[in-house]
C-alpha positions in Angstrom: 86.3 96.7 86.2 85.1 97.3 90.1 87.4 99.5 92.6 86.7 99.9 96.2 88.2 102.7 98.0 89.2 102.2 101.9 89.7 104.7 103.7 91.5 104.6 107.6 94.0 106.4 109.3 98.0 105.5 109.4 101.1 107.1 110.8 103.0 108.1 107.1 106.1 106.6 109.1 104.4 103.0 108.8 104.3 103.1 105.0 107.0 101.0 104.5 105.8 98.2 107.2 102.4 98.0 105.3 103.9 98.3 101.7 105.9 95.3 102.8 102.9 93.2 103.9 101.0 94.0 100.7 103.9 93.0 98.7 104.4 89.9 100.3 100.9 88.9 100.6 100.7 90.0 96.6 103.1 87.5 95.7 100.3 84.7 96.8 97.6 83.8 94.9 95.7 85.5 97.3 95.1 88.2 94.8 94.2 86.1 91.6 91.7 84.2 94.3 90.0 87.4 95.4 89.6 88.9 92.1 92.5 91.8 92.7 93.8 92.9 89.2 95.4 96.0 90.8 96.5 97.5 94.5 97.4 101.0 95.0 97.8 102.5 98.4 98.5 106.0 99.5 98.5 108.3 102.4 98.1 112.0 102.7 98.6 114.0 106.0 98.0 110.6 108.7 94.9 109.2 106.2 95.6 106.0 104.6 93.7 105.0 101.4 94.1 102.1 99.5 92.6 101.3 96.0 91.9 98.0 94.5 90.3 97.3 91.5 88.8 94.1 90.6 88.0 91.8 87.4 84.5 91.3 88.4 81.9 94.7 88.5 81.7 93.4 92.0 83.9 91.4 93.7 82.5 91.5 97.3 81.5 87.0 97.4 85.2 86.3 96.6 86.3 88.6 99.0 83.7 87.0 101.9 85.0 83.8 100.7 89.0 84.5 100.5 88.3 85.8 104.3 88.8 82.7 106.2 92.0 81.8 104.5 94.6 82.1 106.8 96.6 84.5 104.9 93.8 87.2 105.0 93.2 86.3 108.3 97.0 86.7 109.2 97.7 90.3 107.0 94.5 91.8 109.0 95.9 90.8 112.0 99.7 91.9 111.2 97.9 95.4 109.5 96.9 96.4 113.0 99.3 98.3 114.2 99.9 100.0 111.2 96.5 101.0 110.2 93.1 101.8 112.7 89.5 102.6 111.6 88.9 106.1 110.4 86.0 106.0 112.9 86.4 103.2 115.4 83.1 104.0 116.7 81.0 103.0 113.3 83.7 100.5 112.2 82.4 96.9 112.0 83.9 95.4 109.1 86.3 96.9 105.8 82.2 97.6 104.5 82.5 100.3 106.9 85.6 102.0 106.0 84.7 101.9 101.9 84.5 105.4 99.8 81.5 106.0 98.1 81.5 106.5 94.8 80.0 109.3 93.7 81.0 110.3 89.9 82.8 108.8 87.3 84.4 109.4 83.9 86.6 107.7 81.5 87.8 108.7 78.4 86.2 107.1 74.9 
């Protein structure tokens, strides 16, 4: 399994607004399309991080490809006025906002 790890910065009293869009965008087959096996988000002091973790060790082409559908197009759109760039000066694309990964363990 792959996770990506997106970091950005969100009011904690938007929480509910952007849960909301997940969940409804979840109920698609946007997910299954993209890969998604799993979705968590959190926030912690105005920071906003949201977890995914994929089928596929990486599943960056099925993301680029689910990009022009119009749903992903429309929850990007609807996202912004919950959630802004962590640093809008560097931010070009979700690339720029991803954690990196840096250790890892998992038990046997």
């Amino acid at each position: 399994m792959h996770s990506t790890l997106i970091v950005a910065r969100m009011d904690s009293g938007s929480a509910r607004e952007v849960a909301d869009l997940f969940a409804a965008f979840d109920r698609t087959d946007m997910p299954a399309r993209m890969g998604t096996r799993r979705r968590r988000l959190f926030e912690f002091h105005g920071l906003y991080f949201h977890l995914q973790d994929f089928d596929e060790d990486n599943g960056e082409g099925r993301i680029e490809e689910a990009k022009t559908d119009p749903r992903f197009v429309r929850i990007s759109q609807d996202l912004k006025p919950y959630i802004e760039a962590y640093d809008p000066a560097t931010w070009r694309s979700p690339k720029d906002a991803m954690a990196r990964r840096f250790y890892e363990w998992s038990a046997s």
